[in-house]
C-alpha positions in Angstrom: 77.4 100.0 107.0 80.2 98.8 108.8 81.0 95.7 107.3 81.5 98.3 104.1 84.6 99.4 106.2 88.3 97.6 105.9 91.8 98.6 107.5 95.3 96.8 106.4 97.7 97.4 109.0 101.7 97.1 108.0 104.3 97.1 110.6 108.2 96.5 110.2 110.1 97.2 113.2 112.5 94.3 112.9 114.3 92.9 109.9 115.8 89.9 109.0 119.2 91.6 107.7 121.0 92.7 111.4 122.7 96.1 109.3 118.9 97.8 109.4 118.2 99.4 112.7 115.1 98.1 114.2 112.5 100.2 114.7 111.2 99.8 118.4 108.1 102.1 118.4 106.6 100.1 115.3 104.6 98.2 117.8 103.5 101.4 119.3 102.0 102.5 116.0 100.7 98.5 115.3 98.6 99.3 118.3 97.8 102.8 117.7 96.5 101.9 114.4 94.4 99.4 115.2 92.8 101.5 117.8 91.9 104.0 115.0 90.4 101.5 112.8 88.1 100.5 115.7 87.0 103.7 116.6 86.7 104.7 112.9 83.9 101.4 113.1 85.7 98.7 111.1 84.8 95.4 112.4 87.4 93.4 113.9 86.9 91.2 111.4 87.8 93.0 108.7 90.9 94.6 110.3 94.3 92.6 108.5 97.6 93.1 110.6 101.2 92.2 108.9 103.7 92.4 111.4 107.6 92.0 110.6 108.1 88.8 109.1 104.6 88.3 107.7 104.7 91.4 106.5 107.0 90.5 103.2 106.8 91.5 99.9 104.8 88.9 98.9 102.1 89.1 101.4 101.7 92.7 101.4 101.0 92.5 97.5 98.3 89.3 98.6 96.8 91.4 101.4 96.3 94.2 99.1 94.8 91.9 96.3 92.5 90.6 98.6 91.2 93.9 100.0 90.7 94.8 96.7 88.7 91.8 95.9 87.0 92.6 99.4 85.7 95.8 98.7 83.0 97.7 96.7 82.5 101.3 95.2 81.4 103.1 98.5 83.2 101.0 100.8 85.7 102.5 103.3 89.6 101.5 103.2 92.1 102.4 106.3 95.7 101.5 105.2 98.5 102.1 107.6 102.3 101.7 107.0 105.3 102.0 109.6 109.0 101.0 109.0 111.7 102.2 107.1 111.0 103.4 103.4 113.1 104.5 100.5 113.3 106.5 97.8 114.2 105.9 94.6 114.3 108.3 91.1 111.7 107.9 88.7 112.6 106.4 85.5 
């Protein structure tokens, strides 16, 4: 059914520190996103956006804690990221 379906949307295009180069299509992708989680039938409901500032550490780690609570075997998850990454060497 389609309240078994769920998307968590993450977009960082700008950031608080002014030597990380904003990222001005983030809000393209925001957007984009969203639009594939509705056509892929998740309610609007259960669609979660985190946009620049709300989008910290510390609620990305809640969002993703509560989706997990959210969800079932079966169910259907959409997560989308855009903004900078890094890399780092495993241990």
């Amino acid at each position: 059914t389609r309240a078994s379906r769920h998307a968590l949307i993450i977009g960082v295009g700008t950031y608080e520190d002014a030597r990380i180069t904003p990222l001005h299509g983030v809000v393209h992708d925001i957007a984009n996103a969203r639009q594939m989680a509705e056509q892929m039938g998740v309610p609007q409901q259960n669609i979660r956006v985190l946009q620049d500032r709300d989008a910290s550490a510390a609620r990305i780690r809640a969002e993703l804690r509560d989706l997990a609570a959210r969800t079932r075997d079966g169910d259907r998850v959409f997560l989308y990221y855009s903004g900078h990454g890094a890399r780092f060497a495993p241990a």
